[in-house]
MMTF fields as JSON, N, C-alpha, C and O atoms, coordinates in Angstrom:
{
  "mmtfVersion": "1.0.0",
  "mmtfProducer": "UNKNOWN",
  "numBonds": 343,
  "numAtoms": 344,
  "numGroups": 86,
  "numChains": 1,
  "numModels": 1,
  "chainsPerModel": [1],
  "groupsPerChain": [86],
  "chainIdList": ["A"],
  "bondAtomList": [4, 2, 8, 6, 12, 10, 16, 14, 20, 18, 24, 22, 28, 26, 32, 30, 36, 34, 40, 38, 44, 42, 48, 46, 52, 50, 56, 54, 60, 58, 64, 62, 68, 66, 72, 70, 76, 74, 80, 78, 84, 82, 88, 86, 92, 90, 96, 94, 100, 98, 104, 102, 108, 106, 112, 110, 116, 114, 120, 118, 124, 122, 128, 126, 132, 130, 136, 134, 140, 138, 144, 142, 148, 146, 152, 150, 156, 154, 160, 158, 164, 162, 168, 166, 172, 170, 176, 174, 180, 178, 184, 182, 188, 186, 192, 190, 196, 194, 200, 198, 204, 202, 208, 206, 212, 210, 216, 214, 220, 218, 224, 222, 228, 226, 232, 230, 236, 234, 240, 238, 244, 242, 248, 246, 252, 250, 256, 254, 260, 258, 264, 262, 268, 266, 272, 270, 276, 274, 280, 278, 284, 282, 288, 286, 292, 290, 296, 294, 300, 298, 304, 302, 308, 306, 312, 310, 316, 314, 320, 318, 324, 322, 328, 326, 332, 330, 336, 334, 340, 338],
  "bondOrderList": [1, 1, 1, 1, 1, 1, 1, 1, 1, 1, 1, 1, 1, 1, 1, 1, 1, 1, 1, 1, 1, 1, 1, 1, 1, 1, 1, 1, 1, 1, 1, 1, 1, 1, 1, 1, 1, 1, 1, 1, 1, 1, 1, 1, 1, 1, 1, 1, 1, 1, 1, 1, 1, 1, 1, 1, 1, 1, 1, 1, 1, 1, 1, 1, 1, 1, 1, 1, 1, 1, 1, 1, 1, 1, 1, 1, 1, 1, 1, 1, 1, 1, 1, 1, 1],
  "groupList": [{"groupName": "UNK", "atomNameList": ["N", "CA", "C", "O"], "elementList": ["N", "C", "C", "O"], "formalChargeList": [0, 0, 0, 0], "bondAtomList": [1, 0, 2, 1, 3, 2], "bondOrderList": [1, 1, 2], "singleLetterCode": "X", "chemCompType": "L-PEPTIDE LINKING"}],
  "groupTypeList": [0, 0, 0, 0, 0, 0, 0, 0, 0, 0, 0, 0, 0, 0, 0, 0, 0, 0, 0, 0, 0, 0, 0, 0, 0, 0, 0, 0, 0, 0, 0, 0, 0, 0, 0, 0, 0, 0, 0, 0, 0, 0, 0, 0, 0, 0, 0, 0, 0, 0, 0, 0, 0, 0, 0, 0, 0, 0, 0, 0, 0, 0, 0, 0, 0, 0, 0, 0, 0, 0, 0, 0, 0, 0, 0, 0, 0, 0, 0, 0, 0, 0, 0, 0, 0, 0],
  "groupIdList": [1, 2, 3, 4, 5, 6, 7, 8, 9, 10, 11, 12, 13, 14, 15, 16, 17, 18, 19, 20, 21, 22, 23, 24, 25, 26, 27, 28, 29, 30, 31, 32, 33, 34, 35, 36, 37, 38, 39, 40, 41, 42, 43, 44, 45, 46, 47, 48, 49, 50, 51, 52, 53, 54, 55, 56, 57, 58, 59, 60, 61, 62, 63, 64, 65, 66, 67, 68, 69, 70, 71, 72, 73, 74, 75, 76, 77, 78, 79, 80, 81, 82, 83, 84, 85, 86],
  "secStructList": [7, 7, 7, 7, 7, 7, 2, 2, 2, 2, 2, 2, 2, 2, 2, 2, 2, 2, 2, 6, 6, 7, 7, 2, 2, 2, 2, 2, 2, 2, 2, 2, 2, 2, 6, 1, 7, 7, 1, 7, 6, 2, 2, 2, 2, 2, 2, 2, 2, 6, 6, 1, 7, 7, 7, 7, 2, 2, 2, 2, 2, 2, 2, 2, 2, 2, 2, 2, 2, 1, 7, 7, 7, 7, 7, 1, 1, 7, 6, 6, 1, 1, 7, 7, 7, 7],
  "xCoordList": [14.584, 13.416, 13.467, 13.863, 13.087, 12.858, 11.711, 11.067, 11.443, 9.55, 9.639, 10.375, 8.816, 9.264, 7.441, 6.218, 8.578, 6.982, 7.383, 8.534, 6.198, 6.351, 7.566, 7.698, 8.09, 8.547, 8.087, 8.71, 7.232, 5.887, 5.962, 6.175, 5.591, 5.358, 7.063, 7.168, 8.47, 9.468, 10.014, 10.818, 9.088, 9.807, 9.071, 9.602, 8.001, 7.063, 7.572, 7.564, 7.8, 8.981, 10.182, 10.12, 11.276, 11.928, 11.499, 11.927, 10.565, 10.454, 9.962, 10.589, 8.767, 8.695, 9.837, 9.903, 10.69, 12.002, 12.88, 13.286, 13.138, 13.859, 13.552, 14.368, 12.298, 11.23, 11.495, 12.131, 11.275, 11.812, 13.025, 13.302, 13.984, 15.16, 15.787, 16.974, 15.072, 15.271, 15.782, 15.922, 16.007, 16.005, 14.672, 13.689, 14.956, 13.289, 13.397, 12.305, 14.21, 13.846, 13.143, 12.135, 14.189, 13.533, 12.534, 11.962, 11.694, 10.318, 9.159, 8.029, 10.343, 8.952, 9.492, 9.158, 10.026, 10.457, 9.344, 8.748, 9.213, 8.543, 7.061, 6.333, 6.612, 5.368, 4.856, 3.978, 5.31, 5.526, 4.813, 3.769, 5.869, 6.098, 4.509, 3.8, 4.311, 2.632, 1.57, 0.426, 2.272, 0.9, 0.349, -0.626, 1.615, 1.442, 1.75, 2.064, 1.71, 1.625, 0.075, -1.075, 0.575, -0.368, -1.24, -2.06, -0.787, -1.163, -2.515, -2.719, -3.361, -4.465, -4.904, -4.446, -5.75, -5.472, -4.769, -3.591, -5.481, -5.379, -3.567, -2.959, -3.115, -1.706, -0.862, 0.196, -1.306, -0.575, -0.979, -0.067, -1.935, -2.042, -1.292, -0.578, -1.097, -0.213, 1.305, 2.293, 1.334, 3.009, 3.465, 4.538, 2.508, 2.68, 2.558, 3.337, 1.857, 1.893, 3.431, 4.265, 3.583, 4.973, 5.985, 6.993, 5.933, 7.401, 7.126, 8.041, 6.036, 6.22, 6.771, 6.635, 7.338, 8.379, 7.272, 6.319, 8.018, 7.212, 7.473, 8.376, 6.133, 6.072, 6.887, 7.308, 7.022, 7.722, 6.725, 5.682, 7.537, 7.221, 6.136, 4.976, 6.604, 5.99, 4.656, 3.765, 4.615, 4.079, 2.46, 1.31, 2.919, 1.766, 1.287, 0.085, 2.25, 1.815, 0.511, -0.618, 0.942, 0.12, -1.061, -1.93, -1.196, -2.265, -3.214, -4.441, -2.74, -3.117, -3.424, -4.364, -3.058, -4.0, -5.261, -6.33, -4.756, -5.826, -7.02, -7.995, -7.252, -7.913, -9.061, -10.273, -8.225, -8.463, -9.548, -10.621, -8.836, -10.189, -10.939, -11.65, -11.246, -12.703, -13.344, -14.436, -13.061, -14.016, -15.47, -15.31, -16.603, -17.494, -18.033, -17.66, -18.698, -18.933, -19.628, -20.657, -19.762, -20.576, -21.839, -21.892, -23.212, -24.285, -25.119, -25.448, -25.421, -26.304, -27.583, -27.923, -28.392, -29.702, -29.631, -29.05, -30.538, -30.646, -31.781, -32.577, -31.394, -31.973, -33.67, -34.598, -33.682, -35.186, -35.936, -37.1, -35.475, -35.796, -36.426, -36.362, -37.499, -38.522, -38.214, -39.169, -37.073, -36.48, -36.267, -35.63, -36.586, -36.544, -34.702, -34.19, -34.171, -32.994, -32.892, -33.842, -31.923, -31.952, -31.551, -31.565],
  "yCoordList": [-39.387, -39.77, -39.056, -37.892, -39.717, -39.24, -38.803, -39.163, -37.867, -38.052, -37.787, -37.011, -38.544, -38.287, -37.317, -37.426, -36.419, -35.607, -35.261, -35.442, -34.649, -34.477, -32.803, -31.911, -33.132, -32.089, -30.672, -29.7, -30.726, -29.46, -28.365, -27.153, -29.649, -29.483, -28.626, -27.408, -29.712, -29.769, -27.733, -27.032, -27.374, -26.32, -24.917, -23.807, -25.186, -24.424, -24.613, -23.627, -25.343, -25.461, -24.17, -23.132, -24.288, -23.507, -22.422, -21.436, -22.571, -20.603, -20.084, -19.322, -20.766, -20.204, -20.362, -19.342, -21.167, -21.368, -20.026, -19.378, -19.662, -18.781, -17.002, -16.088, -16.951, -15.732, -15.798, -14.833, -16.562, -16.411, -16.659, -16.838, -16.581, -16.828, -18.016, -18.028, -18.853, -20.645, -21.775, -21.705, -22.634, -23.982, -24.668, -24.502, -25.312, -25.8, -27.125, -27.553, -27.563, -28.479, -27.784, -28.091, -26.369, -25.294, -25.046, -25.1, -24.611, -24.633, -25.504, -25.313, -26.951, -27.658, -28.164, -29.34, -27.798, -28.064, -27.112, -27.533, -25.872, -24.854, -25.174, -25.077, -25.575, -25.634, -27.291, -27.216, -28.206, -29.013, -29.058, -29.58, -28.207, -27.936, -26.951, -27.013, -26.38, -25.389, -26.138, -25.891, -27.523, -27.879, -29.44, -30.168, -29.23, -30.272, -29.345, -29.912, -28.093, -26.733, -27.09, -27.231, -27.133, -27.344, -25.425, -25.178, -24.653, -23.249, -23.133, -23.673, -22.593, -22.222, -21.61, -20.505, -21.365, -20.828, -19.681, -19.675, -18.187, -17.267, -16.986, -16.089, -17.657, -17.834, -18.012, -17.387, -18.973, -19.601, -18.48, -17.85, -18.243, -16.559, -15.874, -15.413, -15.47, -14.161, -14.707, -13.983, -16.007, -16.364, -16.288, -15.855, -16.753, -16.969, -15.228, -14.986, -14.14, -13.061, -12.173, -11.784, -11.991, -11.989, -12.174, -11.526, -13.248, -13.79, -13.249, -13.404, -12.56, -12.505, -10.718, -9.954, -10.662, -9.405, -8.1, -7.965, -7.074, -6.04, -5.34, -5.433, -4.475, -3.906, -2.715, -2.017, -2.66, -1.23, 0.347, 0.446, 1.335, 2.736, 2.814, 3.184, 2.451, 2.812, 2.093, 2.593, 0.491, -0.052, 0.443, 0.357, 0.896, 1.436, 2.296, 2.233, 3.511, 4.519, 4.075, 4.405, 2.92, 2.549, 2.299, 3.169, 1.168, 0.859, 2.305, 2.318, 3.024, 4.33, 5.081, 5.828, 5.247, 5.719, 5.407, 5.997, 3.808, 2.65, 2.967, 3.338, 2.975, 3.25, 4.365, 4.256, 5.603, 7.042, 7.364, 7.966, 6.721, 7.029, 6.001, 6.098, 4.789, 4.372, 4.8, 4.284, 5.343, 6.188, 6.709, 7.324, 6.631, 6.937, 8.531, 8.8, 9.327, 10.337, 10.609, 9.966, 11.144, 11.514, 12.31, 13.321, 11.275, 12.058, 12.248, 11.299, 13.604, 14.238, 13.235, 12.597, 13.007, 12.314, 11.108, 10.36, 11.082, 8.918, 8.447, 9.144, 7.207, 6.545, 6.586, 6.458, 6.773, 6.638, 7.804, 7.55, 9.448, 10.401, 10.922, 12.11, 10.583, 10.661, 11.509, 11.865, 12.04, 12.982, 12.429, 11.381, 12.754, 12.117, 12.808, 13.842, 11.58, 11.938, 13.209, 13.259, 14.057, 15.08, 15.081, 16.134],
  "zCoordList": [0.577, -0.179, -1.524, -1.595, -2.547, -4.42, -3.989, -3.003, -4.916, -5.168, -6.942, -7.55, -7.367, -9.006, -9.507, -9.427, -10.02, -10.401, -11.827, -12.225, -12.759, -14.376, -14.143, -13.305, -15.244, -15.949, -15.835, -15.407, -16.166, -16.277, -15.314, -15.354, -14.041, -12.367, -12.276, -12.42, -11.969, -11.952, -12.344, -11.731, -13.655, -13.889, -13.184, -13.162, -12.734, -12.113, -10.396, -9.659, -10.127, -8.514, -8.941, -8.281, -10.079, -10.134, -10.073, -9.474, -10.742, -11.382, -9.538, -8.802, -9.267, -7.79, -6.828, -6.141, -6.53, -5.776, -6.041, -5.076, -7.265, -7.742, -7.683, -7.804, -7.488, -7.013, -5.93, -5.506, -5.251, -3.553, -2.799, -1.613, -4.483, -3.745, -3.021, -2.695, -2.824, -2.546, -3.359, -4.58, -2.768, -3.837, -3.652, -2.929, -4.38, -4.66, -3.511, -3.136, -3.133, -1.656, -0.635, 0.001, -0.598, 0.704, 0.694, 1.783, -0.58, -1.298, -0.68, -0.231, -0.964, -0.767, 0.717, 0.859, 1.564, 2.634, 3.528, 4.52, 3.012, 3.786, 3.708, 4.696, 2.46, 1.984, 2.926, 3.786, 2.71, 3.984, 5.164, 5.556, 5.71, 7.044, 7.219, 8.224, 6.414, 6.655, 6.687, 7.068, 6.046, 5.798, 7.151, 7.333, 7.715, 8.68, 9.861, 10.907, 9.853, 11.231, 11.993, 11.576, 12.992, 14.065, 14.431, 15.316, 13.625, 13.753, 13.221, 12.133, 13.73, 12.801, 11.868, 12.16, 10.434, 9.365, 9.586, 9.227, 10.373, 10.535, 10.803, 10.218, 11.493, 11.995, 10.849, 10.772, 9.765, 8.54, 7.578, 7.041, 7.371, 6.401, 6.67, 5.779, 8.083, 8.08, 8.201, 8.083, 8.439, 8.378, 6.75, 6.33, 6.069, 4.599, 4.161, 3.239, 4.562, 3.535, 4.154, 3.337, 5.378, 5.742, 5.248, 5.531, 4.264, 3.568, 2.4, 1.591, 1.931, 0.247, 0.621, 1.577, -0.543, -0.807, -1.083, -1.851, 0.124, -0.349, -1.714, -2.546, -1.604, -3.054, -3.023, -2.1, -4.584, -4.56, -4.089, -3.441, -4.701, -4.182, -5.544, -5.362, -6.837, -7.61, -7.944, -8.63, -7.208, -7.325, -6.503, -6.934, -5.358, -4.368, -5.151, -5.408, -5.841, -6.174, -6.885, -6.52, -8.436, -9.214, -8.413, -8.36, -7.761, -6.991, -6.164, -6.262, -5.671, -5.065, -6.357, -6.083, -7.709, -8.831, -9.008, -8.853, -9.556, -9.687, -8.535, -9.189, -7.556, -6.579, -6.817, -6.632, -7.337, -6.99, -8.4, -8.366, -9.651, -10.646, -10.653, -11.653, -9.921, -9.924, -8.796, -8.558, -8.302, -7.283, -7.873, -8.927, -7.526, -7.974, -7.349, -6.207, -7.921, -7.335, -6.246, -6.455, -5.196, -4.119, -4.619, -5.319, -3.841, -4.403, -3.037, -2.325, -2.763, -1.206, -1.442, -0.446, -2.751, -2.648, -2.938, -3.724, -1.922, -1.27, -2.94, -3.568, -3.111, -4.27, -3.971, -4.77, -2.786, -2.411, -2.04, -1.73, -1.964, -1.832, -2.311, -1.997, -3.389, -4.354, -5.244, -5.934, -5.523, -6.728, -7.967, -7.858, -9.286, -10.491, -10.519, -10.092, -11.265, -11.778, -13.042, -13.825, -13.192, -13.747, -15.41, -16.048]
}
């Protein structure tokens, strides 16, 4: 079977085929096949986050920064404790 799709589409198959290391049949062979899976969402989420490539060391790290200064400060008094702010 052809399937004729734009250009546009055509180069956006590569670029994702090529991120995952595939050809772009396998691509859309896999994508397919998920979408006519008799599995239930929950099953297809975790089959689908499974295949994407883990992150790096430095990458966590970033994220584990990112994390650490929006942390907001710890405060002992409840918003409703009748204390005027200082």
């Amino acid at each position: 079977m052809t399937i004729q799709i734009p250009d546009e589409l055509a180069r956006g198959l590569e670029g994702i085929a090529a991120a995952q290391r595939k050809t772009v049949e396998q691509l859309a062979l896999d994508s397919l096949r998920l979408l006519f899976d008799e599995a239930s969402s929950p099953e297809a989420l975790l089959r689908s986050v499974r295949r994407l490539p883990h992150p790096s060391a430095a990458a966590v790290d970033d994220l584990e920064a990112a994390i650490l200064s929006a942390r907001l400060p710890v405060r002992d008094d409840g918003a409703f404790d009748g204390s005027t702010p200082a």
